[in-house]
Biopython code that builds the backbone (N, CA, C, O; Angstrom):
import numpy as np
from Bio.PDB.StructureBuilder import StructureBuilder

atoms = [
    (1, "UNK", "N", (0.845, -1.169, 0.000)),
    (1, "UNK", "CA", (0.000, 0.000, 0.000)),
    (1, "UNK", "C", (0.893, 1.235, 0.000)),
    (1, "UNK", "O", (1.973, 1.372, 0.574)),
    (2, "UNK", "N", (0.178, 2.174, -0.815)),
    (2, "UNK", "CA", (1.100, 3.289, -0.861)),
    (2, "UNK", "C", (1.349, 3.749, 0.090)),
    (2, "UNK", "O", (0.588, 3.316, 0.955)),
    (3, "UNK", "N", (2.533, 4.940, 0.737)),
    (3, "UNK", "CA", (2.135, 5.416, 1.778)),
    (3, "UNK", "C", (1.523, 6.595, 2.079)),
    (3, "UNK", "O", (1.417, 7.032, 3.224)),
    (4, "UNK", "N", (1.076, 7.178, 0.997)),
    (4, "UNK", "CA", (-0.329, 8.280, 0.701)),
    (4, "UNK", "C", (-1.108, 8.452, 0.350)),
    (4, "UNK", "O", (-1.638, 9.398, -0.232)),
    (5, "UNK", "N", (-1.509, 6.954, 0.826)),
    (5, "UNK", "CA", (-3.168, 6.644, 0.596)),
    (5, "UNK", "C", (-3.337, 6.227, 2.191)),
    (5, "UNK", "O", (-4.351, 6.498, 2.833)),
    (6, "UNK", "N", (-2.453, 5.688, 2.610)),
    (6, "UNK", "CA", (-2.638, 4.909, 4.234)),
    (6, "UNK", "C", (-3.032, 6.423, 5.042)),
    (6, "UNK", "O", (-2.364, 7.440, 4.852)),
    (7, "UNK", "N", (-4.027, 6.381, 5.809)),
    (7, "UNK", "CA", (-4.805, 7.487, 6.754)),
    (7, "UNK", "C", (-3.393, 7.494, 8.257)),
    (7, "UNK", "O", (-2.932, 6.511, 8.837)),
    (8, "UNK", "N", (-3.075, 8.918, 8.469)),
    (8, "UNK", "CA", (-2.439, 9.164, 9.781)),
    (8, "UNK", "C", (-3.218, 9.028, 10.418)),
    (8, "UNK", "O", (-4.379, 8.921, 10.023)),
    (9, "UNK", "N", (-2.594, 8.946, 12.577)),
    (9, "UNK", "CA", (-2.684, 9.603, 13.358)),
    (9, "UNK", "C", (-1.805, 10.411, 13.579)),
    (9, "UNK", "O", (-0.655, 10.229, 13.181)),
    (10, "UNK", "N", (-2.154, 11.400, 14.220)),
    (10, "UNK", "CA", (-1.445, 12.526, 15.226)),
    (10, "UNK", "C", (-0.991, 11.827, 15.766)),
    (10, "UNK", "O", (-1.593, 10.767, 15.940)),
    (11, "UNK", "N", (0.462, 12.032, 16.399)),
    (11, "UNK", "CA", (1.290, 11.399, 17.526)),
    (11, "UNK", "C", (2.020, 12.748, 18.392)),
    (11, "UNK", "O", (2.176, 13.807, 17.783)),
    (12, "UNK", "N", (2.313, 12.662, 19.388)),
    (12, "UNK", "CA", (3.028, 13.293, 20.243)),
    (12, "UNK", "C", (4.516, 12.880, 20.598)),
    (12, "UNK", "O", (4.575, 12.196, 21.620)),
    (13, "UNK", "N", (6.024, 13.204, 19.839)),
    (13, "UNK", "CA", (7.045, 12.823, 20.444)),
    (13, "UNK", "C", (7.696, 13.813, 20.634)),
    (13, "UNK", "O", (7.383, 14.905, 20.158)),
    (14, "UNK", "N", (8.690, 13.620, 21.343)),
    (14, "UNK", "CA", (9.567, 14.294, 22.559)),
    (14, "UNK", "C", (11.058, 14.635, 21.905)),
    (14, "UNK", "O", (11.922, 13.763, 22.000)),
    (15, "UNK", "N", (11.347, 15.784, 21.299)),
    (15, "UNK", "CA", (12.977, 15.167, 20.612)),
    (15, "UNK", "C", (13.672, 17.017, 21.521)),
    (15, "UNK", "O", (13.080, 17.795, 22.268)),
    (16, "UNK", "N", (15.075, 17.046, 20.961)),
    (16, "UNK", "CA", (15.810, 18.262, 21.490)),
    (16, "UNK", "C", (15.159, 19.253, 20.360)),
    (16, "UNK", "O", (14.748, 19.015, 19.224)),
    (17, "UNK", "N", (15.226, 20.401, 21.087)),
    (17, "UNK", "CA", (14.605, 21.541, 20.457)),
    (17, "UNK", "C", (15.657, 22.296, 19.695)),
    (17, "UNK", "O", (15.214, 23.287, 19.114)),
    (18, "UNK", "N", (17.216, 22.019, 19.525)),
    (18, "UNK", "CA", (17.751, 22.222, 18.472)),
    (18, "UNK", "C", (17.506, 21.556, 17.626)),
    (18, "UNK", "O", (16.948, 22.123, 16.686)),
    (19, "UNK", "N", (17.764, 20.067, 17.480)),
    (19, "UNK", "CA", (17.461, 19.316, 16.295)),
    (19, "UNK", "C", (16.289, 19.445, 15.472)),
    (19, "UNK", "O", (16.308, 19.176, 14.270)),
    (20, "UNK", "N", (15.282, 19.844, 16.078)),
    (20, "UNK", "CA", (13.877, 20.222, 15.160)),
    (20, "UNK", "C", (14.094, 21.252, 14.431)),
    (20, "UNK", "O", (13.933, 21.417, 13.222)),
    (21, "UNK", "N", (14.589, 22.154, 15.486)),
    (21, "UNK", "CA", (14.819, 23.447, 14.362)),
    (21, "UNK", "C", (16.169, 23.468, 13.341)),
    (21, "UNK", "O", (16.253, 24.272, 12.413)),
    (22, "UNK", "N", (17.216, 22.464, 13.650)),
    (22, "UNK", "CA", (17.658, 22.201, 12.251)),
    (22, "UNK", "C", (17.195, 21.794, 11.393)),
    (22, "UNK", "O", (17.407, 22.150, 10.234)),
    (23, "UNK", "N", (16.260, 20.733, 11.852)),
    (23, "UNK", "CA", (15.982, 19.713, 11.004)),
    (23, "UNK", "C", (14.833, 20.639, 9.860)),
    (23, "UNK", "O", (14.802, 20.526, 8.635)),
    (24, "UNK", "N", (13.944, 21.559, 10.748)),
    (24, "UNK", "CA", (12.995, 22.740, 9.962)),
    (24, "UNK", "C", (13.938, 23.380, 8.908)),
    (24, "UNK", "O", (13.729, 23.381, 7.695)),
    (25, "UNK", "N", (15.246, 24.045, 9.685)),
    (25, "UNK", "CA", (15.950, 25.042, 8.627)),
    (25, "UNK", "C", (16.169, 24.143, 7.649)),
    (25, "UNK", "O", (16.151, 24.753, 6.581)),
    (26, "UNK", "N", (16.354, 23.073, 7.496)),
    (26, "UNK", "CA", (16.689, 22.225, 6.338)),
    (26, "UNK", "C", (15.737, 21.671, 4.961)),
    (26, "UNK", "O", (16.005, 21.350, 3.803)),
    (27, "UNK", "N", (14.521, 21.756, 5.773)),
    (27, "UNK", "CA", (13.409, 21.701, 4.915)),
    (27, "UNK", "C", (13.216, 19.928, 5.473)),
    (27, "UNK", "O", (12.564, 19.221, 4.706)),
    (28, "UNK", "N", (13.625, 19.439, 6.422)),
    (28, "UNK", "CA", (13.648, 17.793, 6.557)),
    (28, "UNK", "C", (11.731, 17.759, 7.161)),
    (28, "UNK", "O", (11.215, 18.485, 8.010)),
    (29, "UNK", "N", (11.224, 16.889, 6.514)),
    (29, "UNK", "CA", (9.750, 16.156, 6.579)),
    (29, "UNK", "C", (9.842, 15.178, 8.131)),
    (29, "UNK", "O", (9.776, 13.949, 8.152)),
    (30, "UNK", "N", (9.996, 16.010, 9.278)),
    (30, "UNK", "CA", (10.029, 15.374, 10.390)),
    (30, "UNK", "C", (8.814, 13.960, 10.603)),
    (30, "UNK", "O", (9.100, 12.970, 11.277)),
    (31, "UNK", "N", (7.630, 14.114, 9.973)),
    (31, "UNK", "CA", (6.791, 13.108, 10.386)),
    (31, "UNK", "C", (7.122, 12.156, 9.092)),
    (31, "UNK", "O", (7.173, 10.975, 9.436)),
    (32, "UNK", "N", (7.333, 12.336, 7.858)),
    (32, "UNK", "CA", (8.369, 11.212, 7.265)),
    (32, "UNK", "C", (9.601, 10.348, 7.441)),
    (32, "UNK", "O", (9.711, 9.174, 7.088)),
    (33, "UNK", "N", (10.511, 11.101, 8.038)),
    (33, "UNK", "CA", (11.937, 10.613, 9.286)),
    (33, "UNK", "C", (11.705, 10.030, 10.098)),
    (33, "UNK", "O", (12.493, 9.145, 10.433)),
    (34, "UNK", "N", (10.249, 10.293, 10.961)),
    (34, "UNK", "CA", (9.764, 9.073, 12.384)),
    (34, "UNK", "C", (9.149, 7.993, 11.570)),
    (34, "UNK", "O", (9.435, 6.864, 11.968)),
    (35, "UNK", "N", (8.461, 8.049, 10.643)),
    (35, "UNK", "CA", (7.184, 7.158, 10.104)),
    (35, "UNK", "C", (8.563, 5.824, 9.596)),
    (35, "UNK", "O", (8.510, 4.628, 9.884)),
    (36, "UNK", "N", (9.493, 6.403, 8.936)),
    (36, "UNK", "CA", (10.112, 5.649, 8.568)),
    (36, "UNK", "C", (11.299, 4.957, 9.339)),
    (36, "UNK", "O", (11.826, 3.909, 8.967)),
    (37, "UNK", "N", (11.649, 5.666, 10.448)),
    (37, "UNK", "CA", (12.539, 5.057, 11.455)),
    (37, "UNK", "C", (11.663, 4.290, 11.983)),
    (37, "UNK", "O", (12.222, 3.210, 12.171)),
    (38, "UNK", "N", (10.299, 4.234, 12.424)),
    (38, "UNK", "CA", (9.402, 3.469, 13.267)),
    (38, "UNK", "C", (9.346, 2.249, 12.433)),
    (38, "UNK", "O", (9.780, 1.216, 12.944)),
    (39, "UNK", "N", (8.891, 2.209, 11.264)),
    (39, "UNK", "CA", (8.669, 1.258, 10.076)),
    (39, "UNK", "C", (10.145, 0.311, 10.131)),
    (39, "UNK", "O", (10.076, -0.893, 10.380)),
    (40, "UNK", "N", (11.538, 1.028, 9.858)),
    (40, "UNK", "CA", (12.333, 0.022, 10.264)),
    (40, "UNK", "C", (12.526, -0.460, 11.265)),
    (40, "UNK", "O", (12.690, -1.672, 11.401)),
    (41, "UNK", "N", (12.557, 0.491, 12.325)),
    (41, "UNK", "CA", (12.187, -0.518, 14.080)),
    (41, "UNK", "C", (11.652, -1.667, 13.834)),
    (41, "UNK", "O", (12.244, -2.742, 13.740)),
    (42, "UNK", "N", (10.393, -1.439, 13.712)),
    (42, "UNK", "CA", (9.555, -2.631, 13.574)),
    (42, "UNK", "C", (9.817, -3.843, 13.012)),
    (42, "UNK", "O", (9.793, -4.812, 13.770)),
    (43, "UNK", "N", (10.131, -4.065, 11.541)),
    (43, "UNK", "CA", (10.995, -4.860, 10.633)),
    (43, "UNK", "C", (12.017, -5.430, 11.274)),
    (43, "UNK", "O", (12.040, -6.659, 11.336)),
    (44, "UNK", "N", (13.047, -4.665, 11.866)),
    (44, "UNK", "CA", (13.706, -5.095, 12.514)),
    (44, "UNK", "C", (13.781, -6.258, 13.742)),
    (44, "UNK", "O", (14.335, -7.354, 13.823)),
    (45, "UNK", "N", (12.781, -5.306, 14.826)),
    (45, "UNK", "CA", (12.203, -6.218, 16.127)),
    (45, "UNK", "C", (11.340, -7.364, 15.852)),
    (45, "UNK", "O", (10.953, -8.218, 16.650)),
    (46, "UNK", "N", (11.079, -7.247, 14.520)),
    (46, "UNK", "CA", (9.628, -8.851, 14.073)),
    (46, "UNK", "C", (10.906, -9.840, 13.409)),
    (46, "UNK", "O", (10.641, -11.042, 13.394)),
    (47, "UNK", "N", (12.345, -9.410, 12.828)),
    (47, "UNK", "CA", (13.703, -9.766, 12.137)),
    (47, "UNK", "C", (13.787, -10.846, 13.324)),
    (47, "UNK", "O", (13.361, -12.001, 13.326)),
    (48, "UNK", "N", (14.665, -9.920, 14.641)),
    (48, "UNK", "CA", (14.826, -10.523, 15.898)),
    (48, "UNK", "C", (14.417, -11.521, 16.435)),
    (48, "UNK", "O", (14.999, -12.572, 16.704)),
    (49, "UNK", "N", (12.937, -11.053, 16.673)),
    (49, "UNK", "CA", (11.580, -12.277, 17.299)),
    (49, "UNK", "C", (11.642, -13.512, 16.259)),
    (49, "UNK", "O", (11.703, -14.611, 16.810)),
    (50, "UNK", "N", (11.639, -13.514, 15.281)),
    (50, "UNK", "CA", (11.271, -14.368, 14.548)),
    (50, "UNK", "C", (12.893, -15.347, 14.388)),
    (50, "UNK", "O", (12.766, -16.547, 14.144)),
    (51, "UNK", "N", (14.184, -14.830, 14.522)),
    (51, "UNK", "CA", (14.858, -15.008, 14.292)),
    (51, "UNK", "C", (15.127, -16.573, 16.432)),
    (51, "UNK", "O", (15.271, -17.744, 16.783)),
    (52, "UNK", "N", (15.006, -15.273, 16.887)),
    (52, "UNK", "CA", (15.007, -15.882, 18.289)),
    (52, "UNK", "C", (13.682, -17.184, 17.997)),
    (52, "UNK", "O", (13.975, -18.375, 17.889)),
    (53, "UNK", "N", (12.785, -16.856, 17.940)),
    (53, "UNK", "CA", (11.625, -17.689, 17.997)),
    (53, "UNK", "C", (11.913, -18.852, 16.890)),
    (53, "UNK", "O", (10.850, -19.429, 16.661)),
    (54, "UNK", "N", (13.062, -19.431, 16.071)),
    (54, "UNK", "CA", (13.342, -20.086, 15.381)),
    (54, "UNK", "C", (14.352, -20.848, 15.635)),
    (54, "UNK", "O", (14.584, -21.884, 15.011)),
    (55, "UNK", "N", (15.100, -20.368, 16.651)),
    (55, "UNK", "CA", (16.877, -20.187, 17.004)),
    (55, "UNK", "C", (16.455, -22.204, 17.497)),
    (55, "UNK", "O", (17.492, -22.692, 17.946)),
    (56, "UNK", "N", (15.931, -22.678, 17.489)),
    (56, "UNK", "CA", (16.416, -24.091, 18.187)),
    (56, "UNK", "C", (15.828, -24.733, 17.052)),
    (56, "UNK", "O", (15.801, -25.960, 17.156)),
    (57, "UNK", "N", (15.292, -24.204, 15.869)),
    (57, "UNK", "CA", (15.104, -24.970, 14.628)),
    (57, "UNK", "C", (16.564, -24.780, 13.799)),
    (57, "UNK", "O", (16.774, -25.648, 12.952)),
    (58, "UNK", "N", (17.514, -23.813, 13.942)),
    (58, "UNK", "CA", (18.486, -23.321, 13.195)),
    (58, "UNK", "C", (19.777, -24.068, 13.540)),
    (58, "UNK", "O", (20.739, -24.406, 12.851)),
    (59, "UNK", "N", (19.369, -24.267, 15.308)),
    (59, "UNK", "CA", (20.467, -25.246, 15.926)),
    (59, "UNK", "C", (20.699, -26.596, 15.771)),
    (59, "UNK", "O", (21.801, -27.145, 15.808)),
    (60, "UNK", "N", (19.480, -27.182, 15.573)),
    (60, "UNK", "CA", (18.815, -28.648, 15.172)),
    (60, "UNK", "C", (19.190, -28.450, 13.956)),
    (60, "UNK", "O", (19.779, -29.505, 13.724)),
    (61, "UNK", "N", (19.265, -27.770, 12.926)),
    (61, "UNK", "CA", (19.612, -28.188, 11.702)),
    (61, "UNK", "C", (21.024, -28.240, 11.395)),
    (61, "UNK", "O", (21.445, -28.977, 10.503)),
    (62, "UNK", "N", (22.193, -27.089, 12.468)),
    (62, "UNK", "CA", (23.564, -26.904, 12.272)),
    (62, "UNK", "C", (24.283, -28.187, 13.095)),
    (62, "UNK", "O", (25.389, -28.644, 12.809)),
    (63, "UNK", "N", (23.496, -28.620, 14.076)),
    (63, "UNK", "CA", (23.632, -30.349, 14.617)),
    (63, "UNK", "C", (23.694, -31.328, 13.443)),
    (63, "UNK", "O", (24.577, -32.150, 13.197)),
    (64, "UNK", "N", (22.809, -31.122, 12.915)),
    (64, "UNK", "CA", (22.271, -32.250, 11.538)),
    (64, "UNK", "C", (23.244, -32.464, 10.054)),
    (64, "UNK", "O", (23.325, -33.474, 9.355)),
    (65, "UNK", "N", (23.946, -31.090, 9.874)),
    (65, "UNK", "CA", (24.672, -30.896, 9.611)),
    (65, "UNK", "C", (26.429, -31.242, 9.677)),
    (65, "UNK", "O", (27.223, -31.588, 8.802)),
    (66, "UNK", "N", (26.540, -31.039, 10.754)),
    (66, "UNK", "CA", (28.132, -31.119, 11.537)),
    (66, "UNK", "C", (27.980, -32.646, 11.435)),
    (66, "UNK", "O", (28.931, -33.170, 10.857)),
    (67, "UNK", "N", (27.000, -33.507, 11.860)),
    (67, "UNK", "CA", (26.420, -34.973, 11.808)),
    (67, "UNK", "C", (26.859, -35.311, 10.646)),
    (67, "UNK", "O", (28.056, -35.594, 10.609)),
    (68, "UNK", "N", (26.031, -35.401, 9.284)),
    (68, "UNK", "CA", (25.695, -35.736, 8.428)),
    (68, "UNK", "C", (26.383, -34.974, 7.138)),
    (68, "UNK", "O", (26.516, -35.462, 6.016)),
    (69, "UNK", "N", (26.718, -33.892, 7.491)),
    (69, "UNK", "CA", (27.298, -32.654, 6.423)),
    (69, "UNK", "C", (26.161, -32.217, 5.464)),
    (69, "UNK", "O", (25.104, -32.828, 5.629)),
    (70, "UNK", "N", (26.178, -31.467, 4.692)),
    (70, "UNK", "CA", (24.965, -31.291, 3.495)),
    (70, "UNK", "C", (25.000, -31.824, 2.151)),
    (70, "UNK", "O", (25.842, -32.336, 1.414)),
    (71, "UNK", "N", (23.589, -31.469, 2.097)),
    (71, "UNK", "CA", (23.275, -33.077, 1.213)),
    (71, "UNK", "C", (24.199, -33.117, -0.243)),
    (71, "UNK", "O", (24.545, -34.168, -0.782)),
    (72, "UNK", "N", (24.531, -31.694, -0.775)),
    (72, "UNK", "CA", (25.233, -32.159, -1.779)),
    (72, "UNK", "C", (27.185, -32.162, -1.224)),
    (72, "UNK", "O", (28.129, -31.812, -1.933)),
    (73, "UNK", "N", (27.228, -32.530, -0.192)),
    (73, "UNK", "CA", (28.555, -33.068, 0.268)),
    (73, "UNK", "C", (28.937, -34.319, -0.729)),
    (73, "UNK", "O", (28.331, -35.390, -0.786)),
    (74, "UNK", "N", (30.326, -33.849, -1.663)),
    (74, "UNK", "CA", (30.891, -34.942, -2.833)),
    (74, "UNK", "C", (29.916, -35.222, -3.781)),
    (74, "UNK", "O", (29.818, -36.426, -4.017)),
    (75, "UNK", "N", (29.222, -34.554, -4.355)),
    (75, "UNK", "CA", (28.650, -34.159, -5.495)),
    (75, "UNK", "C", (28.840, -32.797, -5.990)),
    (75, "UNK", "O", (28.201, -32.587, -7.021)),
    (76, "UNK", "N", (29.566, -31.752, -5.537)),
    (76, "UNK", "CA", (30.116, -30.871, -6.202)),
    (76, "UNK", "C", (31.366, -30.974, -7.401)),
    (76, "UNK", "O", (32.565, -31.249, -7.416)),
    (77, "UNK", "N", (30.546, -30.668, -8.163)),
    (77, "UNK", "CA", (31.563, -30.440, -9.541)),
    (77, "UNK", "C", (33.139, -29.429, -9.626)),
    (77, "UNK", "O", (34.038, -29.592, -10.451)),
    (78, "UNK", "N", (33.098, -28.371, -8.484)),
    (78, "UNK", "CA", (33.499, -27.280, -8.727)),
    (78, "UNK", "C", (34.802, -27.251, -7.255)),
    (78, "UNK", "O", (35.513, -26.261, -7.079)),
]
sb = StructureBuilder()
sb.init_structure("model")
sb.init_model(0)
sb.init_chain("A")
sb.init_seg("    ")
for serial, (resi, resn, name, xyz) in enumerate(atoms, 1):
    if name == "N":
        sb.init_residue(resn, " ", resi, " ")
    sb.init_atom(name, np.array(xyz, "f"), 0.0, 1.0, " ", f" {name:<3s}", serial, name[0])
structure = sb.get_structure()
């Protein structure tokens, strides 16, 4: 979905009152800079979770591995 079709809320955050007003003198789109730092947060922390929440399927397979080696072990041409 685009992201100017998706409907805002208003939010309230807290930053230093120089940096805004650089960030103004600069012409920088402050609620584009959060929308999109928040957006990678997120991506990120679901990266993590999902990564953790997998971590003993990843271990079980690097066991299975070290075991057995992978499957095209001595069938490489190269």
């Amino acid at each position: 979905m685009a992201r100017g079709s998706v409907q805002r809320k208003p939010t309230n955050v807290s930053a230093r009152p120089d940096l805004i007003a650089e960030a103004k003198s600069l012409g920088i789109n402050l609620s584009q800079v959060f929308e999109a730092a928040v957006e990678q947060s997120v991506k990120d922390a679901k990266r993590e979770r999902w990564i953790e929440e997998n971590r003993s399927a990843f271990d079980a397979y690097d066991s299975y591995v070290e075991k057995h080696g992978v499957f095209s072990t001595g069938k490489r041409m190269f």
